[in-house]
Each structure stands twice: as structure tokens, then as C-alpha cells.
Steps between C-alpha positions, in 0.01 A plus 500: 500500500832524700715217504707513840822328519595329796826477584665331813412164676187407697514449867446111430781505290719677775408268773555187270894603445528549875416222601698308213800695704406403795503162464811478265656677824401258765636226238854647475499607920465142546751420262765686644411441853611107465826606249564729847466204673706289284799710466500566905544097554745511197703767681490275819596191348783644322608686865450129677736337199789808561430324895618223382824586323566721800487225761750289263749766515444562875569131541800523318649782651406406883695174568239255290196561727196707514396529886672762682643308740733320255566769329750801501188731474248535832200562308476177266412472191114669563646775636804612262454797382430420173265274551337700706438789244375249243219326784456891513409525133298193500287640785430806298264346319250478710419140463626331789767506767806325423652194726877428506604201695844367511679190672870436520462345170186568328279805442145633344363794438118506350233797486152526421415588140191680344417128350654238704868456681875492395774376698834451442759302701870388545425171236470765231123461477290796371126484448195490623382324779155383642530697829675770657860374635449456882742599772787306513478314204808523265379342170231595301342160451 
């Protein structure tokens, strides 16, 4: 009598491993999708904080006021340049449009994150905020 040796796996076998792949895959897709996520409104919050310091130092250096008709600059503090590059890099994240609203002496700037709002505004606030800042308004709260 021959003895045969078989050698190899079995087509069960084959399809069990694939799927134990599969799944492991869709588990760490969906892992990585949401730190994605996270590190996008990360990136925006820390772009909407640099706002912040920005607009101090524009209010220092432009005669104590943040509108542009008060100040030495015609753009106002929402549309030095600055500022503008770093609304730039908060819109890059696909998330929401950013809002910049400034008054003689007040302003906010807020955008729309991947899990809620931030705003920050001329009384140093930073955080999040129930709604998107609306147009016109110059504090967060």
C-alpha cells in the first residue's frame, strides 16, 4: 500500500485566512479613517489658535484697533495678510469654511470642524462652540 503525503493547505483552509485578512483590514481602514479625521481638526484648531495671536499683534501694531477703518492698515484685521494665509490653512482641511468678523474693537473667527466648531475671539477665548460663528458676530459665545 502507498502512503501519499499531502503537503500544502486545503482550499477551506485558504479561504478561512482570507477572510481573517479581510476583516482585520476593514478594522484598521476604519481606524485610521477617524485618526485622519482627528488630526485634520487638530491641524485646524492649532491654525485658528496662531489666528488668535496674530490678531493681538495686528492690534498692537495698528493704532489699538482691529477694523480697518481705525486702523493704519485698509484691510483689517480679517484681511492682513497673515491672517489671511492661516484662514487659508484652516480651509484646507476640508471641513468647513472659515468666518472672520471684526468690529472696531472686537473680533471672531470660527470654522466648521470634522466633530463640532471652534472659534476664537478678541477675549482670548479658544474652544469649541455649539454652532458655527454667524456673520457679524465678534465673540465666540
Amino acid at each position: 500500500m502507498k502512503k501519499t503525503l499531502q503537503r500544502g493547505f486545503t482550499l477551506i483552509e485558504l479561504l478561512v485566512v482570507i477572510a481573517i485578512i479581510g476583516i482585520l483590514a476593514a478594522v484598521v481602514l476604519a481606524s485610521l479613517n477617524d485618526a485622519r479625521s482627528g488630526g485634520k481638526d487638530a491641524s485646524a484648531k492649532g491654525s485658528m489658535t496662531s489666528i488668535r495671536n496674530q490678531a493681538e499683534l495686528y492690534y498692537n501694531n495698528n493704532s489699538y484697533a482691529y477694523d480697518a477703518d481705525n486702523t493704519d492698515n485698509d484691510n483689517g484685521v480679517c484681511g492682513d495678510s497673515d491672517i489671511a494665509n492661516l484662514i487659508t490653512a484652516v480651509d484646507a482641511n476640508d471641513a468647513g469654511t472659515p468666518v472672520c468678523n471684526e468690529s472696531d474693537t472686537a473680533y471672531a473667527a470660527g470654522t466648521t470642524l470634522n466633530a463640532g466648531f471652534f472659534c476664537v475671539d478678541s477675549t482670548g477665548y479658544a474652544g469649541d462652540t455649539g454652532a458655527v460663528l454667524a456673520n457679524g458676530d465678534v465673540t465666540c459665545n
